[in-house]
C-alpha positions in Angstrom: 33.1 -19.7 -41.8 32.1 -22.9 -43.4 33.6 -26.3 -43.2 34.9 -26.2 -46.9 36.4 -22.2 -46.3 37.8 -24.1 -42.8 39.2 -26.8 -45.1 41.1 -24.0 -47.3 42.5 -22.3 -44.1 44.5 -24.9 -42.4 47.5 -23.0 -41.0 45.6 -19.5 -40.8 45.0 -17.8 -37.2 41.3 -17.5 -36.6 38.9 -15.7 -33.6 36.5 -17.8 -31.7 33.9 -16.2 -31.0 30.9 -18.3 -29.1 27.1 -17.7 -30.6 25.4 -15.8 -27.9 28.3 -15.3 -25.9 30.3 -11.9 -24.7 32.9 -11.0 -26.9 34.9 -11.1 -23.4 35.3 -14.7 -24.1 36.7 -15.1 -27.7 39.7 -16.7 -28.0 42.3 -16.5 -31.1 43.7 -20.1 -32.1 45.2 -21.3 -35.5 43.5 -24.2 -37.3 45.8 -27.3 -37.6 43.4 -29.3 -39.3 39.4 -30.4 -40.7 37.3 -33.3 -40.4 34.2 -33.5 -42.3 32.4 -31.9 -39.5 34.6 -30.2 -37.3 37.7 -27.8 -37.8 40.3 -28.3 -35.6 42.3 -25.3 -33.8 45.0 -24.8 -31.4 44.5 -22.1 -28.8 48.0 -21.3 -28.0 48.1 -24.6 -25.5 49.9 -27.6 -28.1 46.8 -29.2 -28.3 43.8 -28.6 -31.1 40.1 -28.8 -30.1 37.5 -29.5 -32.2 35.8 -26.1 -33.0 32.5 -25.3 -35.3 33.5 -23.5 -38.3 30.7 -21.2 -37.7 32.0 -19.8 -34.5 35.5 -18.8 -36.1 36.1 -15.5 -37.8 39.2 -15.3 -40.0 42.3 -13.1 -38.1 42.8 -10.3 -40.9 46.4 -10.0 -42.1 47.7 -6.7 -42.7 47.1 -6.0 -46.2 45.2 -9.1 -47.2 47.4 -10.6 -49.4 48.8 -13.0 -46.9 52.3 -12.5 -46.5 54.1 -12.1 -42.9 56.0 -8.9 -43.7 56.3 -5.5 -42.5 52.8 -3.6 -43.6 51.9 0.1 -42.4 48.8 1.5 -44.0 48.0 -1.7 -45.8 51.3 -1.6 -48.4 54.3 -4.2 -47.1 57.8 -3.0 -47.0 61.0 -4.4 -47.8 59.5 -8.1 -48.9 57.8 -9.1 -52.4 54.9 -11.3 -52.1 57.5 -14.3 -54.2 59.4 -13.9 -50.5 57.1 -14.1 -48.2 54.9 -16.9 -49.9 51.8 -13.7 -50.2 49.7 -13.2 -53.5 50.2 -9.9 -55.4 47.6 -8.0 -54.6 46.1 -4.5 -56.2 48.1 -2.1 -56.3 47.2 1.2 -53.6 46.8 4.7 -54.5 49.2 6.9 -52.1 47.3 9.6 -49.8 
């Protein structure tokens, strides 16, 4: 991730994952805020550390488009995107 994609994300849950490092140790934190250098992300502990955007990997949400609602198979149930502050997103072809 870059600084400016960092910048865009505040409030998104992220995956640290150190360069070089065992997967063993990554850790997922949300990213509370950006300085022109560093982005800053909370591990779960109430306090945010300053983190290189390059070690964080965006947490996937469900279907992509955002929203904190119900999703199975990548289509969200019972919420519109308006509701759930999501982006319509393309529409899937059933199975």
């Amino acid at each position: 991730m870059t600084i400016d994609e960092a910048r865009g994300r505040i409030g998104d849950g992220v995956l640290w994952l150190p360069r070089g490092g065992s997967a063993d140790y990554a850790e997922e934190g949300t990213i509370t805020s950006v300085s022109d250098r560093w982005a800053f992300v909370d591990y779960g502990r109430g306090v945010s550390q300053a983190t290189d955007p390059a070690d964080l990997e965006l947490l996937a949400r469900c279907g992509g488009c955002g929203c904190p609602g119900y999703c199975d198979d990548y289509v969200t149930y019972n919420l519109r995107p308006g509701e759930t502050g999501g982006a319509d997103g393309p529409l899937q072809a059933a199975d």
